[in-house]
C-alpha positions as CSV (number, residue, x, y, z in Angstrom):
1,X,93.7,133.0,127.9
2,X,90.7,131.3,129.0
3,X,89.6,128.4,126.8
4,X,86.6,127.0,128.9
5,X,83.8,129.1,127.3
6,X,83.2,129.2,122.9
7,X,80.7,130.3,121.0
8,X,82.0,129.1,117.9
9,X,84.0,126.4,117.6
10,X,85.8,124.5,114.2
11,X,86.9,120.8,114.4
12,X,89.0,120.3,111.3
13,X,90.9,116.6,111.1
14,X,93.3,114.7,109.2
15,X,94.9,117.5,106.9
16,X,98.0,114.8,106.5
17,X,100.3,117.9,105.6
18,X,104.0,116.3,104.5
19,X,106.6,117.5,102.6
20,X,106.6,118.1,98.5
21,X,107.7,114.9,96.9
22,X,109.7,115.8,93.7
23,X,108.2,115.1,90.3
24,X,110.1,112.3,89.0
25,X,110.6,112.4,85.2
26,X,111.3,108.2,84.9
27,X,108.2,107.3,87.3
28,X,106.0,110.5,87.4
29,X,103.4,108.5,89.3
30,X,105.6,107.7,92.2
31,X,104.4,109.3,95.2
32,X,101.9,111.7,93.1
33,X,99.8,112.6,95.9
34,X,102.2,114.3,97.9
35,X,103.3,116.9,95.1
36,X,102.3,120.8,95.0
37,X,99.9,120.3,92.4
38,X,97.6,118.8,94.8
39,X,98.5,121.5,97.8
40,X,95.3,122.9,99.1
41,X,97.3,125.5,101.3
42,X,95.7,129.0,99.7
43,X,92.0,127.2,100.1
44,X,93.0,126.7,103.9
45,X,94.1,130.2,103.9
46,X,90.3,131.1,102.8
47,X,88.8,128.6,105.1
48,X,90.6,130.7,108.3
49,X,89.5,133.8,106.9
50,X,85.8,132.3,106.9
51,X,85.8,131.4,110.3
52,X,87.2,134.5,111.3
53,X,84.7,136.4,109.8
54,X,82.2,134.0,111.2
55,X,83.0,134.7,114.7
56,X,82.1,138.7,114.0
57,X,83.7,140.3,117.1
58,X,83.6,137.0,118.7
59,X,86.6,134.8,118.7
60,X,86.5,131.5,117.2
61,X,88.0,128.5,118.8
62,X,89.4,126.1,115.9
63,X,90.5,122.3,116.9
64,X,92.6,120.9,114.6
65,X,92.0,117.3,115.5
66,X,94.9,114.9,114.6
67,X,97.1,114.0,111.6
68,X,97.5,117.5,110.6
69,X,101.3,116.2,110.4
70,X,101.8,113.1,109.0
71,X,105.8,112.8,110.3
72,X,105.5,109.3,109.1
73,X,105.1,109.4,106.0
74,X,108.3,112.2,105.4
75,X,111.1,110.6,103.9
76,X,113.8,113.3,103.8
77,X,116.7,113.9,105.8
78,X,119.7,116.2,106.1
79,X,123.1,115.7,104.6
80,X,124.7,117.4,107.0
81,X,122.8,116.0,110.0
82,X,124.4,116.4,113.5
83,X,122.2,113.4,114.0
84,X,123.7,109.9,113.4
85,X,121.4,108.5,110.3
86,X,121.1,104.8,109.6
87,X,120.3,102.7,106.5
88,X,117.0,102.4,107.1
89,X,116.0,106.2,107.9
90,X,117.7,107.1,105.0
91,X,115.1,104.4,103.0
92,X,112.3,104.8,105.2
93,X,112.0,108.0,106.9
94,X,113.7,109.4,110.0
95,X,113.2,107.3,113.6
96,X,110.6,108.9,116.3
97,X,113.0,110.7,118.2
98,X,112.8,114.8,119.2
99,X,115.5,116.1,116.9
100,X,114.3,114.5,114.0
101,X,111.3,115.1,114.5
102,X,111.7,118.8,114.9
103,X,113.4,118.1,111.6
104,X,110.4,117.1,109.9
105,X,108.1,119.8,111.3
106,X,110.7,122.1,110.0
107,X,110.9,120.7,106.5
108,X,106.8,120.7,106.6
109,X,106.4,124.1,108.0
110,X,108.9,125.5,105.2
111,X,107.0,123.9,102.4
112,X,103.4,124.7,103.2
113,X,104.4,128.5,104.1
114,X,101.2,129.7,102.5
115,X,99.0,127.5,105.2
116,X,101.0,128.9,108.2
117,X,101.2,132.4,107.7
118,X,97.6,132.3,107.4
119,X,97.0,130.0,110.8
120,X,99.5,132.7,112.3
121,X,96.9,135.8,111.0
122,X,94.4,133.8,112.5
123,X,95.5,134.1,115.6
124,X,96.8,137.4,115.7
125,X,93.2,138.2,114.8
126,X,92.6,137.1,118.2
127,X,91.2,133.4,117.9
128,X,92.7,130.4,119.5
129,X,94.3,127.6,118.3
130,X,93.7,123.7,119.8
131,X,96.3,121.0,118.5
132,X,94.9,117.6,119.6
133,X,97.4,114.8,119.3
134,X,96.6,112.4,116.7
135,X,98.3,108.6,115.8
136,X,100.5,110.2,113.3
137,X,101.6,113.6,114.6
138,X,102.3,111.8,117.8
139,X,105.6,114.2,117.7
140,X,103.6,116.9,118.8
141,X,104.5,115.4,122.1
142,X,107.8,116.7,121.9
143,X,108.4,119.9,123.7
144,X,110.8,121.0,121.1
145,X,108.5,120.2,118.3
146,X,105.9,122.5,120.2
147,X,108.6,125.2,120.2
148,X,109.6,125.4,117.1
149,X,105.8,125.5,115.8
150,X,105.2,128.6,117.6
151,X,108.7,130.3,116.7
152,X,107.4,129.1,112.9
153,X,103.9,131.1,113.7
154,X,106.1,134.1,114.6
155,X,104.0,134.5,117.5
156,X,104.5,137.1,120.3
157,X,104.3,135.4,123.9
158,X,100.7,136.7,124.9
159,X,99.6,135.0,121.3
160,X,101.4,132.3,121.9
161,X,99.1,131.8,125.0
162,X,96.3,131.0,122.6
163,X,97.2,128.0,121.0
164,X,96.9,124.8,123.1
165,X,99.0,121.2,122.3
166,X,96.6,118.8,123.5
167,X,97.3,114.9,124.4
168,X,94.5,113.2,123.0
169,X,91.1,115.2,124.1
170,X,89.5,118.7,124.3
171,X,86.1,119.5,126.3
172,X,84.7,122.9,124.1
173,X,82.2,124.8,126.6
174,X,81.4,121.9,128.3
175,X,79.2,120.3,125.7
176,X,81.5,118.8,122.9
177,X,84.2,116.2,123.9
178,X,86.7,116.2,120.7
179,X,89.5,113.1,120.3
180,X,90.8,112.1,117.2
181,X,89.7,108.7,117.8
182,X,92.8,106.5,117.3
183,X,92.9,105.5,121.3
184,X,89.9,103.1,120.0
185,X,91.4,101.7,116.9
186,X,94.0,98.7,117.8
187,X,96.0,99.3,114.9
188,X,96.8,103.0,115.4
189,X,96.2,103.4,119.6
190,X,99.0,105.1,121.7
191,X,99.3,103.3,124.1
192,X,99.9,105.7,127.2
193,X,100.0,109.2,126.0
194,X,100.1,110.3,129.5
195,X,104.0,108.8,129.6
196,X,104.6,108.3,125.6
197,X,108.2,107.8,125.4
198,X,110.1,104.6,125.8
199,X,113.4,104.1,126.7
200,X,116.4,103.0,123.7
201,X,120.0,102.1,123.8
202,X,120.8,106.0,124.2
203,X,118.0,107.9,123.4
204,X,114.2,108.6,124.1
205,X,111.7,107.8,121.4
206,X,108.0,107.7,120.8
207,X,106.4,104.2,120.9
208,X,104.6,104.4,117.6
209,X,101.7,102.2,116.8
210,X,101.5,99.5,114.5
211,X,99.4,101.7,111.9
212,X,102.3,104.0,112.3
213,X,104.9,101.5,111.6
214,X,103.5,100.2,108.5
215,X,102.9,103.6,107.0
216,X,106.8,104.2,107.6
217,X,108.6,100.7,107.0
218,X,106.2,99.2,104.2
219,X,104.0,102.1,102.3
220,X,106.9,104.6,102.2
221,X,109.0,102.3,99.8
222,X,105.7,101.5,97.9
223,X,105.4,104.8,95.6
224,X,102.4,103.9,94.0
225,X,100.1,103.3,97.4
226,X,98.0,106.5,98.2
227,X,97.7,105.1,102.2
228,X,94.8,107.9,102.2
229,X,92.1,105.8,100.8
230,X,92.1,101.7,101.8
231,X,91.2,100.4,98.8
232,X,94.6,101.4,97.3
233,X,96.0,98.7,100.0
234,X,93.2,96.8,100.9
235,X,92.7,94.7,98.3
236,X,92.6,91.0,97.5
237,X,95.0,88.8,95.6
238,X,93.6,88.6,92.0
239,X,93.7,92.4,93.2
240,X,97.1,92.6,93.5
241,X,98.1,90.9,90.6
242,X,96.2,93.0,88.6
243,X,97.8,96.1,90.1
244,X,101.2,94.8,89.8
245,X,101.2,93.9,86.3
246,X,99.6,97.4,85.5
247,X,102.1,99.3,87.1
248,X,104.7,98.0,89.3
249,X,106.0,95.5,86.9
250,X,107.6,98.2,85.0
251,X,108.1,101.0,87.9
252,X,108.4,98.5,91.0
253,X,109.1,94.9,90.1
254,X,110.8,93.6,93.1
255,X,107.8,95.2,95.2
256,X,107.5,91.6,96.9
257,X,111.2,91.9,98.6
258,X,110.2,95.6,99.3
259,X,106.7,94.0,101.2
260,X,109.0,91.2,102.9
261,X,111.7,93.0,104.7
262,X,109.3,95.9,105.8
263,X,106.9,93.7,106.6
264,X,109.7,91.9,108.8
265,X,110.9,95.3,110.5
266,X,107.4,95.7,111.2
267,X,107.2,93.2,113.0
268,X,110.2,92.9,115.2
269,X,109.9,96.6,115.7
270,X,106.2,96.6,117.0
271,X,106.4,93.6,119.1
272,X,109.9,94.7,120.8
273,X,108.4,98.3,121.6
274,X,105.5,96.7,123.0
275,X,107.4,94.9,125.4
276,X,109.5,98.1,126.9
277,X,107.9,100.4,130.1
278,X,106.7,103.6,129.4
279,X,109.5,106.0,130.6
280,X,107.7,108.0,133.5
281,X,108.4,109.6,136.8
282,X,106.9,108.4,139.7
283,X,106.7,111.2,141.4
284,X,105.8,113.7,138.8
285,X,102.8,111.2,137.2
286,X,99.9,113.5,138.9
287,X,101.1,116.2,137.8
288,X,101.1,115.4,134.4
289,X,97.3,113.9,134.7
290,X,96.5,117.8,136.2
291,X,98.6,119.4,133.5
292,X,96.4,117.3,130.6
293,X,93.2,117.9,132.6
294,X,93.9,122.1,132.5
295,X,94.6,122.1,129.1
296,X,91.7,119.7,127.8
297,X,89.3,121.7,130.3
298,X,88.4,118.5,132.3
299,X,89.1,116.7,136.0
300,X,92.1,114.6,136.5
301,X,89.8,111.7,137.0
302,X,88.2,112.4,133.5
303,X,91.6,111.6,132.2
304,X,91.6,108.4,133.8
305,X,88.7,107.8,133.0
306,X,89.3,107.8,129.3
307,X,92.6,106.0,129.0
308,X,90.5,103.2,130.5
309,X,88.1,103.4,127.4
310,X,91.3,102.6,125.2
311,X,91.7,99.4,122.9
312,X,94.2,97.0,123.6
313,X,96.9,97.6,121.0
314,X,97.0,94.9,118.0
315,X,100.6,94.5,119.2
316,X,99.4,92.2,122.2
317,X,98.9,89.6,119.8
318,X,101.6,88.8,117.6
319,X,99.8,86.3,115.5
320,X,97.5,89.2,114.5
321,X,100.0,91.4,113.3
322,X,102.2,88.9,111.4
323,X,98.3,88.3,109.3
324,X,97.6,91.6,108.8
325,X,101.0,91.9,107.0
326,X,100.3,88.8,105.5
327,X,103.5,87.2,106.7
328,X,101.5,84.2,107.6
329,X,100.9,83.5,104.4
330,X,104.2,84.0,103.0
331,X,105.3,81.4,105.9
332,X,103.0,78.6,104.6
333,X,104.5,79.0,101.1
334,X,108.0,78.9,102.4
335,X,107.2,76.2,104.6
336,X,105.3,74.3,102.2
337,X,107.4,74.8,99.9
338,X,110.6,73.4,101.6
339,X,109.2,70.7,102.2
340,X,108.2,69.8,99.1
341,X,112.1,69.8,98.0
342,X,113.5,68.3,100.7
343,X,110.7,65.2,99.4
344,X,111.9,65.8,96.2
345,X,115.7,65.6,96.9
346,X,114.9,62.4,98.8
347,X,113.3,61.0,96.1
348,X,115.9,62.2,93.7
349,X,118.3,59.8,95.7
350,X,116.7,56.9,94.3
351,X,115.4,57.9,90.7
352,X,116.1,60.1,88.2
353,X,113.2,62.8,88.3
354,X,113.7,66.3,87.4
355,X,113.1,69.1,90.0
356,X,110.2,70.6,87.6
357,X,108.1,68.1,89.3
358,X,108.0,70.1,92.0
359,X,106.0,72.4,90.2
360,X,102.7,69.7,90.0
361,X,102.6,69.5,94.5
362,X,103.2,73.5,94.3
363,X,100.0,73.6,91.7
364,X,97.8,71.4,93.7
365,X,98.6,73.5,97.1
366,X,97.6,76.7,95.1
367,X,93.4,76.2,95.6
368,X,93.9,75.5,99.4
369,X,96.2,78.6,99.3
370,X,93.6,80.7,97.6
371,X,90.8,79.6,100.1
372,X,93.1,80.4,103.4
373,X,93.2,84.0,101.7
374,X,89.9,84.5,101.4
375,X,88.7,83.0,104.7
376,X,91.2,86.0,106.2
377,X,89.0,89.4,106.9
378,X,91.4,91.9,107.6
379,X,91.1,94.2,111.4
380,X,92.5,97.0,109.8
381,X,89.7,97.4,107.4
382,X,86.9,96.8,109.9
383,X,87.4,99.9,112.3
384,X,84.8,102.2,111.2
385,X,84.2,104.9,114.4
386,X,84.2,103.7,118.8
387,X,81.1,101.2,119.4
388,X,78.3,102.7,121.1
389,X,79.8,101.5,124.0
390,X,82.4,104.0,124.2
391,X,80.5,106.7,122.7
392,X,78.0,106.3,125.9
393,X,80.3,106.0,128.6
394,X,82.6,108.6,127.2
395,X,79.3,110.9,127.3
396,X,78.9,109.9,131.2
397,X,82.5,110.4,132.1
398,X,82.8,113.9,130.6
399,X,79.0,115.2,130.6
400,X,78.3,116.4,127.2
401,X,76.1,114.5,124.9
402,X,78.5,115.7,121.6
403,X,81.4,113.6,120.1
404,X,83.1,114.7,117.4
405,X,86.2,112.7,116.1
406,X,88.3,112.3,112.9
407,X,90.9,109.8,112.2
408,X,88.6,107.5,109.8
409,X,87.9,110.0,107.2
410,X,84.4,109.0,107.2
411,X,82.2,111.9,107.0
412,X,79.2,111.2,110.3
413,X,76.3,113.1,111.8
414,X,73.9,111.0,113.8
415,X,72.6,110.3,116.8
416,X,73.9,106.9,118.6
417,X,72.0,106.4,121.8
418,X,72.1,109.3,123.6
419,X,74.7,110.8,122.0
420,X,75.7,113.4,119.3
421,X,78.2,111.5,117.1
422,X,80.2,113.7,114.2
423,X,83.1,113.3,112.3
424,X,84.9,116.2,110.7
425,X,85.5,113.8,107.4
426,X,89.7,115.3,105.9
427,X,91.7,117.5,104.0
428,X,94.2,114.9,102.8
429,X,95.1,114.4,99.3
430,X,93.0,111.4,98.6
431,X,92.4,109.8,95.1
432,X,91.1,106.1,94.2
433,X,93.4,106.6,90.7
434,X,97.1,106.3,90.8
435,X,97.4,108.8,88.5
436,X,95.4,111.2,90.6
437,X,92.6,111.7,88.4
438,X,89.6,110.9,90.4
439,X,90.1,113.3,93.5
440,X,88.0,112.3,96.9
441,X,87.6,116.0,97.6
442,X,86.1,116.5,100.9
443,X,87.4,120.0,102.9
444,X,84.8,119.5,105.3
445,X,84.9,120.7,109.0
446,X,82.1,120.4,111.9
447,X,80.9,123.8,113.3
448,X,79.1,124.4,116.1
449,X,77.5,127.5,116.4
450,X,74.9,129.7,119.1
451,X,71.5,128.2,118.6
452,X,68.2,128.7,119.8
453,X,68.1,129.3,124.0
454,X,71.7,129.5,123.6
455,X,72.1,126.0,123.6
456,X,75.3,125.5,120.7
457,X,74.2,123.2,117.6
458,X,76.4,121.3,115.7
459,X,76.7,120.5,111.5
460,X,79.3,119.1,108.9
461,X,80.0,121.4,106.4
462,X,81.7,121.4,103.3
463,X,84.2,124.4,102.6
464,X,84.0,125.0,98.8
465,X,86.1,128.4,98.4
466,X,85.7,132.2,98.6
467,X,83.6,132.4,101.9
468,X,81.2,129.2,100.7
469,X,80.0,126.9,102.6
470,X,77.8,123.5,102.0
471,X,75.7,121.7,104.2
472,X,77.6,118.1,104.1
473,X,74.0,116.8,105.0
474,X,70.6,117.5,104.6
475,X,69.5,115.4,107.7
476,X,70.7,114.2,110.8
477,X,71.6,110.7,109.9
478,X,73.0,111.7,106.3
479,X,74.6,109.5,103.9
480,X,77.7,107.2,105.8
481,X,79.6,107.2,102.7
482,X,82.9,105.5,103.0
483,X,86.1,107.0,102.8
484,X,90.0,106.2,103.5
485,X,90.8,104.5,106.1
486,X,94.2,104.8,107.3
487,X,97.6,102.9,107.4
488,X,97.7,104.3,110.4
């Protein structure tokens, strides 16, 4: 199949697909988000057959451009696994490894049936299929996780030779470079996905990133935190405190152990991956730069090119991951307040003071508690999209003058230098409500289409339903409205 020419081409990100969570009769609010009320599988199912029809006799080209999984946030697991389970999977979600992740895909596949059988008409139709790798369908690196997508699609082997599992690019017709985007966020960068997998005790597993980690060990046993939009986990103290006394006191009160001990995981976890070598071959490493190069229609110098672009993971610097899980501060007040008794226990040794006095030191440290908090601005929030920096040089090192990326959620058209920035916005179920009431509905997509002197030009758009479209904006630099931002 050849993949280096397109008129039309569809960059969809960030669908987040998981499995159903059960309703809960005692906490119907836990985990909301991820129920079948808020499935959007049938309007995906229309979207396909609008882009089909699009293309005419043409074949359209659609990238789905990262986190259209989201393995790390499925909890589930099998009772009768021939897989050893520990503790924590069985609280948290199952490790990064191939057979449970080809367990997950499995459970996801099986409960969004509607949105598959219509990606597999889509391309029996004849159109192609690009799965770029983003930070949390990383599992799509997994041979067997391929595999059993395409035995899911029901494909025969000449349409199976339409669908592509990409790394971490795409070049479409040589004028639009697509990437997710998570190489240039600290928090959620692979750090080689030319050699992923790392090296355990008895076993080969993905070295997830910190974003990853956190959705996994600390969001997943936090049922009321939608990790689709930041401000349900971004937020400040007072913030907090208000949350937890409207909900979690009665749903989740012993929320601050859950925060401690998956914080702590986090961690140990992130730092000890960091440390271990990136399983690879020697003697087989250039040919898996040409093998990523074929399929992403570029050079093997291209893709060295842009895994030199990468951030430097947030892992390099322990200091800055104990903050961002606020394990610093939970420190000083430990610290602090050990002290504090061990002063008071001397003391006690010579008069007869009650330990309640502790409570008028603890008091007085509270103000210069409250200020160290507010001084800290966390990372995590303040990724927006790749500095202009990277947007320019990855313009020189590929030779198109379009970028279009996802992972943000934040919905871009504009021109940044020289280049064509877009992002394709998401599908995921995101609301700013707990209860799900206030829906951040955005289903948009970035087509580029035949223009005028058959150069291809380039919009966001806004699937609505039935075969209708909306211009997401009305000019090139249209409104930057914030989004989610992800745990990941």
């Amino acid at each position: 199949m050849d993949f280096d020419k397109a008129n039309y081409t569809a960059i969809v990100s960030d669908l987040h697909l998981c499995e159903a969570e059960p309703v809960r009769a005692k906490n119907p609010l836990w985990k909301k988000f991820k129920t079948k009320e808020f499935f959007y599988d049938e309007t995906f199912a229309e979207f396909l057959n609008y882009l089909d029809c699009l293309g005419g006799n043409e074949s359209v080209e659609l990238i789905l451009n990262g986190d259209i999984f989201d393995f790390d946030s499925v909890t589930v697991y099998p009772n009768d696994a021939t897989f050893r389970v520990s503790w924590l999977e069985r609280r948290r979600g199952l490790f990064a490894q191939e057979e449970k992740t080809i367990y997950k895909i499995e459970v996801i596949l099986s409960d969004h049936e509607v949105l598959f059988r219509a990606l597999s008409q889509f391309v029996k139709k004849g159109n192609r299929i690009v799965f770029v790798a983003g930070n949390h369908d990383l599992g799509l690196h997994f041979l067997g996780v391929q595999q059993t997508l395409l035995e899911r699609l029901n494909l025969t082997e000449e349409e199976r030779g339409r669908v592509r599992f990409n790394e971490w690019f795409y070049i479409s017709n040589k004028d639009t470079l697509i990437e997710h985007g998570n190489q240039y966020d600290p928090y959620c960068v692979c750090q080689d996905p030319i050699s992923p997998f790392i090296q355990k005790y008895n076993h080969l597993e993905l070295r997830l990133p910190f974003g990853n980690l956190a959705c996994q060990y600390m969001v997943n046993g936090m049922g009321l935190i939608n990790p689709h939009v930041d401000s349900n986990y971004l937020m400040t103290v007072p913030e907090y405190l208000k949350f937890y006394l409207k909900y979690l006191l009665r749903t989740q009160p012993l929320v601050v152990w859950t925060w401690i001990w998956g914080a702590s995981i986090i961690l140990i976890q992130s730092l000890n991956d960091r440390l271990k070598p990136p399983l690879r071959d020697p003697l087989t490493i250039e040919d898996r730069v040409r093998e990523i190069a074929r399929k992403a229609n570029a050079t093997p110098r291209m893709v060295r090119e842009l895994k030199a672009l990468f951030a430097a993971p947030a892992e390099s610097d322990p200091y800055l991951v104990a903050r961002e899980l606020w394990l610093d501060q939970a420190f000083m007040v430990l610290v602090i307040f050990y002290l504090v008794f061990v002063v008071f226990t001397a003391l006690r040794s010579f008069f007869a003071i009650s330990y309640l006095w502790i409570l008028i030191p603890m008091v007085m440290f509270f103000p210069f508690f409250v200020f160290y908090s507010k001084t800290i601005v966390s990372e995590v929030a303040s990724f927006m999209e790749p500095k202009e920096k990277v947007l320019t040089m990855a313009s020189m090192i590929t030779g198109v003058t379009r970028i279009v990326y996802g992972h943000s959620h934040i919905i871009r058209h504009e021109i940044i230098g020289a280049v064509e920035h877009l992002n394709a916005g998401c599908w995921s179920p995101a609301f700013t409500d707990v209860e799900c009431t206030q829906p951040i509905d955005q289903k948009t997509f970035v087509l580029v289409e035949p223009g005028k002197q058959g150069v291809r030009i380039a919009s966001v758009k806004t699937f609505v339903g039935k075969n209708n479209v909306q211009e997401a904006f009305h000019q090139m630099r249209g409104t930057k409205t914030r989004r989610k931002r992800r745990v990941s």
